[in-house]
N, C-alpha and C positions, 0 to 999 in steps of 0.2 A: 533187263534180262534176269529173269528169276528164274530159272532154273533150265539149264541146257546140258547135253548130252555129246559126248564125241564118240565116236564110232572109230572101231578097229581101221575104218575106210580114211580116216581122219575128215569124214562131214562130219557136219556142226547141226543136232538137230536143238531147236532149241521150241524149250516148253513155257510160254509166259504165263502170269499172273492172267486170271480174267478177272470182271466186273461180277459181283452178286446182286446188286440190283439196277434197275431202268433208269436211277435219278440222276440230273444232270451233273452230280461230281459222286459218280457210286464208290463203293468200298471193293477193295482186292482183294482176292485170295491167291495161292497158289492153286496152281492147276488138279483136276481133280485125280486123286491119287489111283484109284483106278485108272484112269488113261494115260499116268505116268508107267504103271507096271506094262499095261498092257504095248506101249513104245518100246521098253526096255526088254522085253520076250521078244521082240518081233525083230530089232534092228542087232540085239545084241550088243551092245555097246563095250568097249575095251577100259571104261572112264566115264564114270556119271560124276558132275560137278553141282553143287549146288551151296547156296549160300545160307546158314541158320540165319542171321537175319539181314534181311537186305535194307541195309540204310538209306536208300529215295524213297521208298514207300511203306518201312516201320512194319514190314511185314516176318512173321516168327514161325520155324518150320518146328513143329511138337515133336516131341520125343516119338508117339506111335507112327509119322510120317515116314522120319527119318528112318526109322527101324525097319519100315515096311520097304522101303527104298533100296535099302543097302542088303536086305534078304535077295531081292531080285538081281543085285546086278551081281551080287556075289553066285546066284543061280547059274547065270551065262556067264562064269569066267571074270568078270570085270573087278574094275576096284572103282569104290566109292570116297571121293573128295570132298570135307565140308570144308567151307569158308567161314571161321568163327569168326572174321576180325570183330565184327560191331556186336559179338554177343553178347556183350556188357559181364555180366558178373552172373549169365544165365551158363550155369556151367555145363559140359557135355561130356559123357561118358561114354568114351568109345568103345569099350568091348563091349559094355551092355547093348551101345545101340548098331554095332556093327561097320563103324567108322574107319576105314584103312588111311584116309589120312586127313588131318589137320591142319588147317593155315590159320595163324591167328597172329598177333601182334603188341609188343607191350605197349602201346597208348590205349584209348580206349579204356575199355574196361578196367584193365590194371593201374591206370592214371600214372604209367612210368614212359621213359624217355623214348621218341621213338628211334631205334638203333639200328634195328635186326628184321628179321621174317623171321618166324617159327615156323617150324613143320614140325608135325607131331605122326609118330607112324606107327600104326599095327607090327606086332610080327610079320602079317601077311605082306604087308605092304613094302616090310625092311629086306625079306629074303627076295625080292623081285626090284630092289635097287640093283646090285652085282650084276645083273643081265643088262640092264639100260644101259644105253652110249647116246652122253648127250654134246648140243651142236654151240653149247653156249658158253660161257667161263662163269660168268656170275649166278646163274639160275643151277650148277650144273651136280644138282641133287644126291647125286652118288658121289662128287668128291667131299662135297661140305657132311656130308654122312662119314666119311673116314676122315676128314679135320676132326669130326667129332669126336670121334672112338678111338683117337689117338689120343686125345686129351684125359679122356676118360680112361687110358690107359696107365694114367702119367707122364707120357710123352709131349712131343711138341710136333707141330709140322706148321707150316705158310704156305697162306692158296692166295689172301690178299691181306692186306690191313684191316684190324679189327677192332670196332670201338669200344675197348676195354670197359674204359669209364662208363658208359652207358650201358655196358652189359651186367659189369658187377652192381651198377645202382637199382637195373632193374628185377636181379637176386634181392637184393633188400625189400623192394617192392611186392614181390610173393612172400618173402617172410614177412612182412609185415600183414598181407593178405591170411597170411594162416594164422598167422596169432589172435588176427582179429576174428577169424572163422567164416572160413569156404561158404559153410552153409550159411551162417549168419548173411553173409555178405548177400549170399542170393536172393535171402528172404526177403530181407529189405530191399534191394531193388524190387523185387515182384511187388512191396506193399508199396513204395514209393513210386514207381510205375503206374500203376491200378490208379493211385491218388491222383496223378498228373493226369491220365487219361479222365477219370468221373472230371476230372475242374474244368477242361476244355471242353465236353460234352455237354457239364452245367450252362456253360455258356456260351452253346451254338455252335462249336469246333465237329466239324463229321471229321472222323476219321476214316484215313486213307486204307487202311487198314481193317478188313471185315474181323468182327470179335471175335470170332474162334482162333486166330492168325495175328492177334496184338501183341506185337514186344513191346516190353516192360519198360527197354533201355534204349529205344530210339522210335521216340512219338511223332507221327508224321501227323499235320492236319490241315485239314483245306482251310483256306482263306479268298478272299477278294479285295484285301488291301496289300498292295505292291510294297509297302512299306512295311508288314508284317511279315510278306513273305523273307525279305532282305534281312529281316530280323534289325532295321533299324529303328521302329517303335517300342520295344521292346529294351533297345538299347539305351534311352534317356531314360529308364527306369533303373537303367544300374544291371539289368539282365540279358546274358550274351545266349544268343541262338545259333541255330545253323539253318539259313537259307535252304529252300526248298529247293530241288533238282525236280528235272523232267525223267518222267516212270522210261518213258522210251517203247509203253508197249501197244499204243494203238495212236489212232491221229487225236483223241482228245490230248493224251497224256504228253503230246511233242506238242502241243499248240501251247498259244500263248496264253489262252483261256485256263491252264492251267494252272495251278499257283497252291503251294503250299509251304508249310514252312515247318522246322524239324526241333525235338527237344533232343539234346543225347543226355540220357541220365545215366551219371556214374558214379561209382563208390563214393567218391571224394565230393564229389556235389550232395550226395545225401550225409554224408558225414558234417559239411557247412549249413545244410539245411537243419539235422539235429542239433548243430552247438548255437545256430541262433533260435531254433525253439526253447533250448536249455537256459540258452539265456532270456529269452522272454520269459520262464517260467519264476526264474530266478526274480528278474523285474517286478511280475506280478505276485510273487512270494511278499516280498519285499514292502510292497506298494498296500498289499491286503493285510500285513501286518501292522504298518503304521497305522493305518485303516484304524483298525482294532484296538491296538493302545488309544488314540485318540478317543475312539468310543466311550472306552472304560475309565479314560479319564473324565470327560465330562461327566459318564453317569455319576463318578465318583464325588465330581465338582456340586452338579444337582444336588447328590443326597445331602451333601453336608450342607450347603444353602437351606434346605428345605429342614434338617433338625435345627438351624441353627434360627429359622422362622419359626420354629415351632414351639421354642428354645423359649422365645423373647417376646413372644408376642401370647402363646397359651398356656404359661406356667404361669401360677399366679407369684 
């Protein structure tokens, strides 16, 4: 389920991924954005949900998508839901693109502890907390919104127990995210991403994922060995994966003939990937320098053999 819709009615309409081409393990896209707008005038929706990128099939909604998304349902009344959990380090700007709210999570991308949910809210979306009455105690949005702003008040209040340690480690974890720079961080996923997509493509991996619609920070790609999908081949290499899930969106993708298998790329894994490049370079520094001395010692050895024959043997 990529991308689905609830209505004022509470139906559930939902919009899946389809195929762009005929071949027997084609590539996905989301739905075409025209036929999303044109749902969203027609049904009116109360709540459009949708996920930046969906982790079964490595699929990434572009900033012009999302913007065009959240114009419409902001049209009809509604408010628009992303789901960042798996956005890796593809960061998202909600007032630019018109975001009323945020779900995201400190694992993943942040590579911190996982503790908590995030919700991140609009204005819009904060002044229409106060009016909700919800049925749950743990999900129940508008109190953990006044845990919050009590805090932020200076105050204190209890709704449950809360995992201190793991909250204040994962503050550290954004500081440490901004010192090393927001933007930096992004870039590099996108060039680290792009790399890992061109290596599987070099070598016969299709991606599940149609190009225009590829995240950077979770590579999905078909296979037909059961054992790459499980990411145990993989594993006697010293390299851990994440097993392929079923798409859920037509009878190929729930059969068994399906099979894929997942990369998550994250900060912290492109930061290990640079400090063993660093160190290979260091190696090869090293290696090319000795190199080099030895050269200039023998040429050094030569000449002097060669005066010292020249020396003793054509001086009279």
């Amino acid at each position: 389920m990529l991308f689905f819709v609830v209505c004022g009615s509470l139906e559930e309409i939902v919009l899946k991924a389809k195929p762009v081409d005929d071949s027997s393990r084609p590539a996905y896209a989301p739905r075409c954005l025209h036929e999303v707008l044109k749902v969203i005038h027609a049904e009116r929706p109360s709540v459009v949900f949708a996920p930046h990128v969906e982790t079964s099939s490595g699929i990434i909604l572009p900033d012009w998508y999302i913007m065009a998304v959240a114009e419409a349902v902001h049209q009809v009344g509604g408010i628009f839901v992303l789901d960042c959990i798996a956005s890796g380090c593809i960061w998202v700007n909600m007032n630019a693109l018109g975001v009323d709210v945020l779900i995201s999570a400190p694992q993943k991308g942040w590579s911190g502890s996982p503790c908590v949910g995030i919700v991140m809210l609009s204005k819009r979306a904060r002044s229409l907390i106060d009016s909700t009455q919800s049925t749950c105690f743990a999900v129940d949005l508008r109190k953990w919104v006044e845990v919050m702003e009590t805090y932020e008040k200076g105050g204190h209040m209890y709704h449950a127990t809360m995992p201190t340690d793991s909250i204040r480690r994962f503050w550290d974890v954004i500081k440490e995210t901004e010192d090393y720079g927001i933007e930096r961080a992004k870039q590099e996923q996108l060039e680290l991403g792009s790399a890992v997509r061109r290596m599987l493509a070099l070598h016969g991996f299709k991606s599940v994922a149609a190009d225009a619609f590829a995240a950077p920070g979770v590579i999905v790609s078909y296979t037909e060995d059961p054992d790459l999908k499980s990411g145990a081949k993989l594993a006697t290499h010293g390299l851990q994966i994440s097993a392929g899930v079923p798409l859920m969106l037509d009878e190929f993708t729930q059969s068994a003939s399906y099979r894929s298998f997942r990369f998550l790329v994250s900060l912290k894994l492109f930061c290990l990937l640079l400090l063993l490049l660093s160190l290979l370079f260091v190696v090869v520094v090293v290696v090319v320098g000795f190199v080099v001395v030895c050269c200039c010692c023998c040429c050094c050895c030569c000449y002097c053999c060669c005066l010292f024959i020249f020396y003793f043997y054509f001086t009279p």
